[in-house]
N, C-alpha and C positions, 0 to 999 in steps of 0.2 A: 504494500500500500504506500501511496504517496506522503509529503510534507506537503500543506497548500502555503503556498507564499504568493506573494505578489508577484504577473508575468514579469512586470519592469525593473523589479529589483533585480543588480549585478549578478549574486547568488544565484538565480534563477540560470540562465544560460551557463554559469559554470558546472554547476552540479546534472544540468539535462549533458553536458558533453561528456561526463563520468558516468552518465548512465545510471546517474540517480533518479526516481522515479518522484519528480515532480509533478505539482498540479496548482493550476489557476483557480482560485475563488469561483470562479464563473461555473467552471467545468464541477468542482468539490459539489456546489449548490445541487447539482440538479442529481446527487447520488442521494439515497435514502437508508444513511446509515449517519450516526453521530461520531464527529471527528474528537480525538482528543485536542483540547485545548491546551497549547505547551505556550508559556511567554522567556523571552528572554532578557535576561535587565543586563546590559553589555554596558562595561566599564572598561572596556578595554579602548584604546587610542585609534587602533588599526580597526573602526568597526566593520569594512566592509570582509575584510579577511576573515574574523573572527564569528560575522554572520555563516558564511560559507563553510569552516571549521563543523563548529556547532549542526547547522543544516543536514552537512553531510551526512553525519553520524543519525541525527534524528531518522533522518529518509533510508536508512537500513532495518528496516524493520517491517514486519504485514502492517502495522497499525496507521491510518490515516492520522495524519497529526497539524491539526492548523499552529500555525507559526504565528504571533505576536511579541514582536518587540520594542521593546521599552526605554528608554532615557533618562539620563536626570537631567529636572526642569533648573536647578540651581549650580547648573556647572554646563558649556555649554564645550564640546570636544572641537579641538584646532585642527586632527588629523582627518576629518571629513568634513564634505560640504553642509551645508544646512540646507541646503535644498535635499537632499540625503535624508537630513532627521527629520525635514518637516515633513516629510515622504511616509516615510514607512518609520518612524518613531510615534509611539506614543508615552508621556508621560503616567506619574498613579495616579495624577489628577480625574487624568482620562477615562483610567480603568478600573480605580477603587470601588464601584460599583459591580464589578464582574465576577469570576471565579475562573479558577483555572485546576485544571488537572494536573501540570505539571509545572515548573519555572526553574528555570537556570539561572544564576546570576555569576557572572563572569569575574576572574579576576581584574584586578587593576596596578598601574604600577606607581602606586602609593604604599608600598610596606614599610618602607622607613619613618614614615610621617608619621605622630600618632594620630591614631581614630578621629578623636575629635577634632583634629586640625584640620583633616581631610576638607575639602571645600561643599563635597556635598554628602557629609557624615548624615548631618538630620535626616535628610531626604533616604539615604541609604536606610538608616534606620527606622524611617517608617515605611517601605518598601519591605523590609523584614518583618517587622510586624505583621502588615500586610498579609501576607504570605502565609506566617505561622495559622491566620485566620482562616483566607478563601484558596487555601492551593493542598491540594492532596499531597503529593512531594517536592520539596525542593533540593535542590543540589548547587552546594556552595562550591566554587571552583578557587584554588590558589590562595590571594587575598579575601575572597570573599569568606573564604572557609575562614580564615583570621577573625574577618569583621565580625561572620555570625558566631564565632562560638565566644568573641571577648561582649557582645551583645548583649547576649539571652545567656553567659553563665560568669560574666568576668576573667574569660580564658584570657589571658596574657601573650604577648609574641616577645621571642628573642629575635637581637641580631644578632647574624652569625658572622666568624671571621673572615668569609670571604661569598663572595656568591656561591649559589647551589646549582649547578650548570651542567645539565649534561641531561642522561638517559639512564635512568638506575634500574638495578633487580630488585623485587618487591615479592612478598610473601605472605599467603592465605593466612590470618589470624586466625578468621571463621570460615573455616573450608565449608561450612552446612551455608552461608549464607546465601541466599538466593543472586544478589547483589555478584556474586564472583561465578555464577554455576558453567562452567565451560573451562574455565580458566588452567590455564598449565600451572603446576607448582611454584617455576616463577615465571611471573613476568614483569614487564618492564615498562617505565612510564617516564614522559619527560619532567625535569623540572627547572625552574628558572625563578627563584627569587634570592631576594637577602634576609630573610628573616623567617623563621620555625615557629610554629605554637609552643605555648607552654604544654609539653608533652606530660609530663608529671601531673599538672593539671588534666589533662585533659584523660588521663587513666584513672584520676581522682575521680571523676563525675561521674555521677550515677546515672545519670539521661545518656550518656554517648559509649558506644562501644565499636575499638579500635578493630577495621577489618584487615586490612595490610599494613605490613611494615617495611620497610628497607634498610639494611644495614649503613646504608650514607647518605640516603635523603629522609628517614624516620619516618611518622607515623602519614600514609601515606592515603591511605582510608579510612572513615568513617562513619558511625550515621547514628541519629538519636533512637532508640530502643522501640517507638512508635514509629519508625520510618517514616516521617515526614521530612526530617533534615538528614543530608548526606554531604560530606565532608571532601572534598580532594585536593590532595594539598600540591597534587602534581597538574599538570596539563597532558593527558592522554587526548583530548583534541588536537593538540596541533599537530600540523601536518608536516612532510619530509623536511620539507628547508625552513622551517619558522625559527627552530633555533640557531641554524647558520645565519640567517638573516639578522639576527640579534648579535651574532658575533661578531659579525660584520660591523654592525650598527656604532655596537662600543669600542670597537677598535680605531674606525674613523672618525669618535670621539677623543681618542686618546685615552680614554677608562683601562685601568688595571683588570684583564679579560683572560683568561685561560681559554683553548679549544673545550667545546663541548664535550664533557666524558662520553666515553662509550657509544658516539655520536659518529664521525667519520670512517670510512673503509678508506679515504685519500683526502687529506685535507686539501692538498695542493691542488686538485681535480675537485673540488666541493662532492666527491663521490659518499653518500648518505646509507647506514644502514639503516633502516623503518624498519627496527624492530618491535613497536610498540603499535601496527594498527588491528591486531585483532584484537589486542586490548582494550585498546578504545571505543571499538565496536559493538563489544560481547558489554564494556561497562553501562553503557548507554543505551543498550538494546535489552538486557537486562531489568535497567531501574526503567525501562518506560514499561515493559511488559508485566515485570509482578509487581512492584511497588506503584505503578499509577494507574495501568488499564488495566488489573487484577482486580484493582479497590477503588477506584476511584466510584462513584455513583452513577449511575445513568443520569439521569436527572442534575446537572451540571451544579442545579440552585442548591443542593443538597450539600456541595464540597464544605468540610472544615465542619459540618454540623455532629458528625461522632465525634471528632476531637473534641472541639468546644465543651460535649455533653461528659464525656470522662475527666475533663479538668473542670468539672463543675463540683 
């Protein structure tokens, strides 16, 4: 089954040439079944690559899935046009009114800043709110996974002594987890920040249980014990050269940059092992099948109302 997006968005023609199984609104409408409703809150700089990212993975799956994505109205991105977000962005303004069955919120490359400095913290933070109320799952990626667990528990972030760069091996905590079912003993995920959860924290909390680990990128999975919030503190979205492209990036900044670990078969040739996309694949095709289209309601108006009624 398809992802429906918008025909004119960029995404669109990249993912139909990979032979991802898109679909127009137009065409979706005149089908007689209920699409899952997935939003995406992209804080990421690069939005139109990271739409695509994200896209791809969504559109592997039987499950028709409408796409909505999101913004913040109190920070406005330099790295796309506004003709872009006025397009196909909607603010919570817009949609706090809705429900969703699923929502992604993307990392961003604020980890150094603290939280509340951030320019659009508040916003972020009713966004998460938000979310905990009208969305069946959500899945924090990177920074986000920072923001919501220092959020909703006072989880803490360390910096670390150098960036975390590369493609690491990672390890079933909970081999029974639905969340991992496919998955080889190890696999491997990219990551790129400067700063780790408070892990010690975050093995403290009684709401969150740790699914993956890595020996040198740490806790690498997670997700709150009601499966509503999931945790990734890696990027198994991004695609072959996203972290080349980052290397690049900082090196023609002059930034103190190491190659990507475990990353090239030739750096001198920019030749890429992608070891990490059925990971990517199975993780996301996974949380949309038992954790959203498993449980989510028919009845769309219904989302967040069993939660609600057990923390009542």
């Amino acid at each position: 089954m398809p992802i429906i997006i918008p025909k004119d968005i960029p995404a669109y023609a990249n993912l139909r040439s990979e032979k991802i199984f898109v679909m127009d609104s137009l065409r979706a409408g005149t089908q007689d079944i209920r699409p899952l409703e997935v939003a995406i809150v992209n804080l990421m700089p690069t939005k139109e690559v990271t739409e695509t990212q994200l896209m791809r993975l969504l559109g592997n799956t039987p499950l028709q899935v409408n796409i909505h994505l999101i913004g913040t109205a109190s920070y406005k991105s330099t790295h796309v046009s506004e003709a872009h977000m006025q397009k196909f962005y909607r603010t919570l303004s817009e949609v706090k009114k809705m429900k969703f069955d699923g929502m992604i919120v993307t990392g961003a490359p604020v980890e150094t800043i603290p939280f509340e400095d951030v320019k659009y913290w508040k916003e972020l933070v009713e966004i998460m709110d938000f979310a905990r109320e009208n969305v069946t799952s959500t899945i924090y990626i990177c920074w986000g996974a920072q923001a919501a667990m220092y959020h909703f528990w006072g989880i803490g972030k360390q910096l670390l002594d150098k960036k975390l760069f590369g493609v690491f091996a990672t390890h079933a905590m909970q081999e029974n987890d639905m969340l991992l079912k496919g998955m080889d003993d190890t696999f491997y995920i990219p990551h790129s920040r400067h700063t780790r959860v408070d892990e010690d924290a975050v093995r403290a909390c009684p709401d969150i249980k740790v699914l993956a680990f890595s020996p040198e990128a740490g806790i690498s999975i997670a997700k709150t014990h009601d499966n509503r919030m999931f945790f990734f503190t890696g990027h198994a979205e991004y695609d072959r050269f996203t972290l080349k492209k980052e290397y690049d990036r900082d090196r023609e900044k002059g930034l103190p940059i190491e190659p990507p670990k475990n990353y090239f078969v030739n750096e001198e040739l920019g030749i890429v092992d992608m070891k990490w996309r059925s990971t990517a694949n199975l993780l996301f095709y996974n949380w949309l099948n038992y954790y959203v289209y498993q449980v989510t309601p028919y009845a769309i108006s219904e989302v967040g109302e069993s939660a609600a009624e057990s923390r009542a």
